[in-house]
DOSEGU-740656 format. One record per residue (C-alpha): chain; x negated, y negated, z. Coordinates in Angstrom, 3 decimals. Each point is the difference from the previous one (the first is absolute). Layout:
# DOSEGU-740656
<node A; <X; Y; Z>> ...
# end
This chain:
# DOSEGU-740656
<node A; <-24.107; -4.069; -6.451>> <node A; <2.867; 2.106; -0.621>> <node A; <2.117; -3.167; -0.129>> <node A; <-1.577; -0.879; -3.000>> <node A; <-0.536; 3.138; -2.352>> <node A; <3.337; 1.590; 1.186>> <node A; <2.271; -1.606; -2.102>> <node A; <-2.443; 0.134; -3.391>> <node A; <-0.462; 3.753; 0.960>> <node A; <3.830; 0.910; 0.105>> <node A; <0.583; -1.958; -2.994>> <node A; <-2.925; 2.357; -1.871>> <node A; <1.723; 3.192; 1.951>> <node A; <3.527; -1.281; -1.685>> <node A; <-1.077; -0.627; -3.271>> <node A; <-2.108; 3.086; -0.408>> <node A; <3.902; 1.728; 0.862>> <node A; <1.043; -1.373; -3.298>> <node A; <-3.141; 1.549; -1.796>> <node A; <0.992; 3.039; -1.055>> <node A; <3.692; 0.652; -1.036>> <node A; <2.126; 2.566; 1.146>> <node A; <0.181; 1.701; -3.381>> <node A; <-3.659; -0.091; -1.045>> <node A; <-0.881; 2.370; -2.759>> <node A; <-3.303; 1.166; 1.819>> <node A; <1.581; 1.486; 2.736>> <node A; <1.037; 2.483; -1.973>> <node A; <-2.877; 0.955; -1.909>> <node A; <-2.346; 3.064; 0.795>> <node A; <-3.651; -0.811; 1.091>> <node A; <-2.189; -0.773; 2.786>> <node A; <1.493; -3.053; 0.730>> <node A; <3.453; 1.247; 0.235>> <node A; <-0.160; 0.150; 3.991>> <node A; <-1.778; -3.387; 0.413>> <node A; <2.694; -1.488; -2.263>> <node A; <2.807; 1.732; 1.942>> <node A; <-1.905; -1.098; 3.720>> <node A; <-0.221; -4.004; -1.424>> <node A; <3.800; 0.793; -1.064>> <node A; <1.297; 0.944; 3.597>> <node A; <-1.913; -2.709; 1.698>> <node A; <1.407; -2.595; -2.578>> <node A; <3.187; 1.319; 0.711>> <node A; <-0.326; -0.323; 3.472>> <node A; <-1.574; -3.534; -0.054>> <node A; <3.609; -0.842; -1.839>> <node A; <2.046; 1.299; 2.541>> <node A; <-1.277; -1.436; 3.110>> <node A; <-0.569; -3.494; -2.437>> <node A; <3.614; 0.066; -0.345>> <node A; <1.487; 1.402; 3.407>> <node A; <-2.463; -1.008; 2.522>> <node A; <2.495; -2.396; 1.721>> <node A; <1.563; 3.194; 1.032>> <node A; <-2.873; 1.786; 1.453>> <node A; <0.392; 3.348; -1.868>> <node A; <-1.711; 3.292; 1.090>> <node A; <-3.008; 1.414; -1.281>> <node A; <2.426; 2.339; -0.783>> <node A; <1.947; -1.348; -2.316>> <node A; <-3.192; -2.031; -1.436>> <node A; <-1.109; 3.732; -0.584>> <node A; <3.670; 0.984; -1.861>> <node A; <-0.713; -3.337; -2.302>> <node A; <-3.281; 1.141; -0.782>> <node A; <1.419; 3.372; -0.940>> <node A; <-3.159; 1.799; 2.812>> <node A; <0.189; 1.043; 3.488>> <node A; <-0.704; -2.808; 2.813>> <node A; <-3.106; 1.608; 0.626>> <node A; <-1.329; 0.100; -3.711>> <node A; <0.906; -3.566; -0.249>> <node A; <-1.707; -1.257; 3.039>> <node A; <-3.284; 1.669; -1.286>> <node A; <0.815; -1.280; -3.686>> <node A; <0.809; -3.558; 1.328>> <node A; <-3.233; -0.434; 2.079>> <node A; <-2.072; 1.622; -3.189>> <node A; <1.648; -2.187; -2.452>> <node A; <0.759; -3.201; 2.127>> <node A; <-2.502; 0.795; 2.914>> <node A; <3.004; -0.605; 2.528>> <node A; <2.825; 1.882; 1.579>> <node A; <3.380; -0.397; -1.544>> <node A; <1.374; -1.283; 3.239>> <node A; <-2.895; -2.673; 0.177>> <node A; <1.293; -1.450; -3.211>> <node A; <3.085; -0.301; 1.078>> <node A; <-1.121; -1.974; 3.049>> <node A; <-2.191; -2.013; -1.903>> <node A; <2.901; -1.272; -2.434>> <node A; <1.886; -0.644; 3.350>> <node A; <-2.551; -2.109; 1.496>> <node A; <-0.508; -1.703; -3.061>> <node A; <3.748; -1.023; -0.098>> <node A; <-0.178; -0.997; 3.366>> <node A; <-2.749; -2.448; 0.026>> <node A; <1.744; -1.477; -3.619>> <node A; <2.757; -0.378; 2.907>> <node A; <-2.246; -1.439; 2.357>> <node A; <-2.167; -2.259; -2.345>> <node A; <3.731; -1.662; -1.416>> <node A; <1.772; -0.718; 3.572>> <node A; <-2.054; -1.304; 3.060>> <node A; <1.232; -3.707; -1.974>> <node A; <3.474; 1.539; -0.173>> <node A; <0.340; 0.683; 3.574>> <node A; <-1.771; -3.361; 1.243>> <node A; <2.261; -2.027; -2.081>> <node A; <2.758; 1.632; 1.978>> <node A; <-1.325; -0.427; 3.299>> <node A; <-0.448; -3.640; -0.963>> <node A; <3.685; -0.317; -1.437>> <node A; <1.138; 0.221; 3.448>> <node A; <1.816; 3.372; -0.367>> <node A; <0.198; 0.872; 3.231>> <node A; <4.252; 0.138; 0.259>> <node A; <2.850; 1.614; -1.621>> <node A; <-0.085; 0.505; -3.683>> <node A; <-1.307; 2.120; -2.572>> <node A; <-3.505; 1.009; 1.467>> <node A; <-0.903; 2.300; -2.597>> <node A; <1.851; 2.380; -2.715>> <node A; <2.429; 2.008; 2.517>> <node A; <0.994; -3.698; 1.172>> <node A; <0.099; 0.716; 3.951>> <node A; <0.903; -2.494; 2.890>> <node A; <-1.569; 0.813; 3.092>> <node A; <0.056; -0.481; 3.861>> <node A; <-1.879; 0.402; 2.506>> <node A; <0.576; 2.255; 3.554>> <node A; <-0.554; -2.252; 2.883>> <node A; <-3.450; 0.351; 1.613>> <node A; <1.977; 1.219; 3.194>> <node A; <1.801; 2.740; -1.616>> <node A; <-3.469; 1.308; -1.972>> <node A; <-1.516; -0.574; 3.446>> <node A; <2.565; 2.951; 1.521>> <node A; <-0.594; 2.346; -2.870>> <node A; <3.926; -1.051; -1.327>> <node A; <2.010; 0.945; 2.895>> <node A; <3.075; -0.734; 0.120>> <node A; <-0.095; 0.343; -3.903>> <node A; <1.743; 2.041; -1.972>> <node A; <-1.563; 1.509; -3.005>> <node A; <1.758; 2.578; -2.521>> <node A; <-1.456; 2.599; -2.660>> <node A; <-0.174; 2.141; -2.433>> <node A; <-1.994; 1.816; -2.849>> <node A; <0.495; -0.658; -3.776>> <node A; <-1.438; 0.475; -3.329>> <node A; <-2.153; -2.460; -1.188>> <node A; <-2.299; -0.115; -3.425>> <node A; <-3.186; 0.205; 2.744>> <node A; <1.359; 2.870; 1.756>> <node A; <2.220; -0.053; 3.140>> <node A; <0.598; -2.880; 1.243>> <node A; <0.886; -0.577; 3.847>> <node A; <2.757; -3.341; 0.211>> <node A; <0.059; -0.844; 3.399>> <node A; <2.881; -2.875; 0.364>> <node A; <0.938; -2.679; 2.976>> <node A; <2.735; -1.933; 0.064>> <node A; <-2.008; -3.001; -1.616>> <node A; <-0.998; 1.999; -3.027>> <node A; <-3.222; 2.237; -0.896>> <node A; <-2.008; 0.600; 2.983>> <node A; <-1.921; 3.084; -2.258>> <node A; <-1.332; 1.849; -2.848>> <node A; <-2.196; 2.890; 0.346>> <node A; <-0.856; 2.812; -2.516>> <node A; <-0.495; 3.703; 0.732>> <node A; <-1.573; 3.037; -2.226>> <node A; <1.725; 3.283; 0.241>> <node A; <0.414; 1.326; 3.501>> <node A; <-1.213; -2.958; 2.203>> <node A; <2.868; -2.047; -0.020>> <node A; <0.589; 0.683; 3.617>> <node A; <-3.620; -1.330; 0.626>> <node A; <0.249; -3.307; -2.142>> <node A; <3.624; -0.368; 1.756>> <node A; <-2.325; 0.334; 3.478>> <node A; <-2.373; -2.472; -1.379>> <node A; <2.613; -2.416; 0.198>> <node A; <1.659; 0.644; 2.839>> <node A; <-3.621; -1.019; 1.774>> <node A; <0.076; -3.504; -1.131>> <node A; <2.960; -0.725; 1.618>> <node A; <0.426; 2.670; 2.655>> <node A; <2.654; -1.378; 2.742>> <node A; <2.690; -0.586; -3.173>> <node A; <2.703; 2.401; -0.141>> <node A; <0.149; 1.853; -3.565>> <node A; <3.514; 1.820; -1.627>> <node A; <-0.450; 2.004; -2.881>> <node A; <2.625; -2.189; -2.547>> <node A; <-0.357; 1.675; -3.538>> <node A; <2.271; -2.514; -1.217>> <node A; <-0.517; -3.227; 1.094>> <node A; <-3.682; 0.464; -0.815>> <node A; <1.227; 1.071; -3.668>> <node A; <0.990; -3.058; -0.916>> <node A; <-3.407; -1.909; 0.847>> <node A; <-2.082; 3.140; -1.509>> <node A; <2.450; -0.566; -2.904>> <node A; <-0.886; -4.056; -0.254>> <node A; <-3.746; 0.532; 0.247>> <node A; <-0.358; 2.298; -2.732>> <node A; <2.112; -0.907; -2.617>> <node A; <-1.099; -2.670; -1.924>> <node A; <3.174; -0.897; -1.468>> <node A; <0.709; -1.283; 3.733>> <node A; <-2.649; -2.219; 0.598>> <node A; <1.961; -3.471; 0.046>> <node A; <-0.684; -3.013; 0.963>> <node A; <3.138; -0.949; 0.939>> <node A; <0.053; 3.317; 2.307>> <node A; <-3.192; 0.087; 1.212>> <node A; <-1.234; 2.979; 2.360>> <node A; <-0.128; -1.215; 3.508>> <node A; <-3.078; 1.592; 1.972>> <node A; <-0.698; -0.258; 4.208>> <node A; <-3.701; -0.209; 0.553>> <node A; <-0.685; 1.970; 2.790>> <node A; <-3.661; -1.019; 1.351>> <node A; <-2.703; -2.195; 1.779>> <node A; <0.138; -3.923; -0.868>> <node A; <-3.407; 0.921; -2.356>> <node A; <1.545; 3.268; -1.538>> <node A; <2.850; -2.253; -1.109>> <node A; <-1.712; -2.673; -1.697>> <node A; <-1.937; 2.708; -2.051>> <node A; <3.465; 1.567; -1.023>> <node A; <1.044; -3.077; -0.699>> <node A; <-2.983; -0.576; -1.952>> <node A; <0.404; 3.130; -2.022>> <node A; <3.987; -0.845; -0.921>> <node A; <-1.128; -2.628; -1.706>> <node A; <-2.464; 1.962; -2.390>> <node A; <1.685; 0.581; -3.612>> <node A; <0.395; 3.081; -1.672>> <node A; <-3.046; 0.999; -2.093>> <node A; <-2.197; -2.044; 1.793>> <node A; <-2.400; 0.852; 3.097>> <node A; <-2.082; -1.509; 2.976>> <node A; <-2.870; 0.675; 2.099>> <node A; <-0.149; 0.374; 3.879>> <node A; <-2.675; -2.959; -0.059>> <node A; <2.413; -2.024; -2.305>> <node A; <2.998; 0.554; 2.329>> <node A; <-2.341; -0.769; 3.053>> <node A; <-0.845; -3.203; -1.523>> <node A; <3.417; -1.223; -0.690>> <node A; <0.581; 0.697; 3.586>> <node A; <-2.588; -2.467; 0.980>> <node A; <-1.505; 3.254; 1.490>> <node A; <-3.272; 0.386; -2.350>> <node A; <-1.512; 2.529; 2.190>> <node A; <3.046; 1.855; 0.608>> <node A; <-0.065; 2.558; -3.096>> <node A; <-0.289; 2.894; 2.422>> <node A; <2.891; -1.482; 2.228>> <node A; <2.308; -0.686; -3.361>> <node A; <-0.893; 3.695; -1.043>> <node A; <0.978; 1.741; 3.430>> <node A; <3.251; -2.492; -0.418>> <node A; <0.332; 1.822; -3.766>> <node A; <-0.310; 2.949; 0.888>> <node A; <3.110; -0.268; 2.928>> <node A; <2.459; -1.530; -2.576>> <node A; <3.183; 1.892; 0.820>> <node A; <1.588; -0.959; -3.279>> <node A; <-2.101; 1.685; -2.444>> <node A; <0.962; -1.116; -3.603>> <node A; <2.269; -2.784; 0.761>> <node A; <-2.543; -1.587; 1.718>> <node A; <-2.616; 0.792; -2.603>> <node A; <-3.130; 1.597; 2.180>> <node A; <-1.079; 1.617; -3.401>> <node A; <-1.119; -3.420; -1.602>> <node A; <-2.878; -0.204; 1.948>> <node A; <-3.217; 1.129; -0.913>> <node A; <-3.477; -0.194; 0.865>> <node A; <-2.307; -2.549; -0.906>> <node A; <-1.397; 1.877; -2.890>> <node A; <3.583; 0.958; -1.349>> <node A; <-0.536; 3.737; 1.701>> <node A; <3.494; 1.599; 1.023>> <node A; <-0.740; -0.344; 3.944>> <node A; <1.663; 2.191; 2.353>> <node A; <4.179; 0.680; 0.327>> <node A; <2.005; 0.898; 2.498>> <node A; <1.683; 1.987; -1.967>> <node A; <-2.493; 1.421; -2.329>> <node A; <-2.744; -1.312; -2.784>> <node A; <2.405; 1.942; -2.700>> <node A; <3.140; -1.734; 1.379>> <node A; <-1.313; -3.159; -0.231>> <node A; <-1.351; 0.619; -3.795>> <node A; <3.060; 0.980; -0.847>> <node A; <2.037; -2.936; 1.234>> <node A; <-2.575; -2.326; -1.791>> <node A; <0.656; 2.163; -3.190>> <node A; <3.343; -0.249; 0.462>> <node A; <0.300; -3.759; 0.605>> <node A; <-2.572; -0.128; -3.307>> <node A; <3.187; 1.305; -1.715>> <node A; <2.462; -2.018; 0.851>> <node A; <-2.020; -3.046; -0.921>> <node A; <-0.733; 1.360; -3.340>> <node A; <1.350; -1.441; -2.736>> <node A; <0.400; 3.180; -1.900>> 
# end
């Protein structure tokens, strides 16, 4: 049900932000009505705010400072007024651009799949080449391999570059203080490799996946895929989904010639050792719900927001 009324109701919730300008006349007039005026004023103001900055997944907090109350105030005034939370909105404009996402790109992907992309060339907008580590070498957990990193900025937090002398073996993110334990997380896929700490080197590849000016064709990225025959073929699969468009687990499953795999291709998502590159975050549920991350619900909402801006026009 909510699939249908969601996007008429956040359409009502949007317009009734315009209702009432900033500057109306009756806010400032004595009366009984003075605080009711002032209550529909914050929530309006607060509808406006996360209508024009959800991609970035503000705070109540700062929903509050727009609104010009406190967070608590505003979460009572929301629910009285809009009979949700102010975080709830925000979710439900996310899910609503999400299944717009979904609704627009299962054809997208399929007519990839059936293009025959499964080589070198531009596989979606970061245009990455890829290889594969030999079953033999996944099979001994990459010994005898060689794998450098190092910790950098990134516009989703810090990013973990692990490097191998074949190109980008991984991409992990980290929140404040656990970078340690997403470094460990890792280090367990492939545990017989031998890691060096290589600030450098692993600049330059940090450097190439985040700026967009980079992202070349003629250059492209050059990835190692470091997992089972199956978890390969779902990377692969991913790669090859373009930017502002999404997939389903089932979809991905059935493109495999796996129809009943979805919970197979979703334990194969959720090991991706690439994150971003190879784009985990464009899958969704069947209904167009943000499913589970790795690396965190907010994370991936962001990187969809963020994505949503470079393909804007504007």
């Amino acid at each position: 049900m909510a699939a249908t009324w969601q996007p008429l109701y956040i359409q009502a919730m949007m317009t009734f932000a315009k209702d009432l300008a900033l500057t109306d006349p009756r806010l400032a007039r004595p009366g009984p009505q003075i605080a009711a005026l002032r209550d529909y004023d914050s929530v309006r103001r607060a509808i406006a705010f996360i209508s024009k900055f959800w991609r970035t997944q503000p705070t109540v907090e700062a929903m509050a400072d727009a609104a010009g109350v406190t967070p608590d105030e505003l979460h009572h005034l929301f629910r009285r007024w809009a009979g949700l939370t102010p975080k709830a909105f925000m979710q439900a404009l996310t899910l609503d651009h999400a299944r717009g996402l979904l609704r627009k790109s299962a054809s997208v992907l399929d007519a990839a799949l059936d293009s025959g992309l499964s080589g070198p060339g531009r596989l979606h907008d970061l245009f990455v080449t890829h290889e594969a580590m030999s079953p033999g070498e996944w099979k001994n957990g990459g010994a005898g391999t060689r794998l450098a990193f190092g910790f950098h900025p990134s516009p989703f937090g810090a990013a973990i570059v692990i490097a191998s002398d074949r190109g980008l073996a991984g991409l992990a993110f980290a929140d404040p203080g656990e970078e340690q334990a997403a470094l460990s997380d890792m280090k367990r896929r492939w545990p017989n490799a031998t890691y060096v700490e290589d600030h450098v080197r692993t600049a330059a590849l940090a450097q190439r996946v985040f700026d967009t000016n980079l992202w070349r064709a003629d250059q492209p990225l050059r990835v190692v895929l470091i997992g089972t025959d199956f978890e390969v073929r779902v990377w692969q699969t991913l790669l090859r989904i373009p930017m502002g468009n999404a997939t389903t687990y089932s979809s991905i499953a059935a493109d495999l010639d796996r129809p009943k795999a979805s919970r197979a291709v979703g334990a194969a998502v959720g090991k991706n050792p690439i994150s971003f590159v190879v784009p985990c975050h464009r899958v969704l549920g069947k209904s167009g719900a943000l499913t589970g991350y790795h690396w965190g619900i907010t994370r991936k909402q962001a990187m969809l927001g963020w994505e949503a801006g470079q393909i804007s026009p504007e």
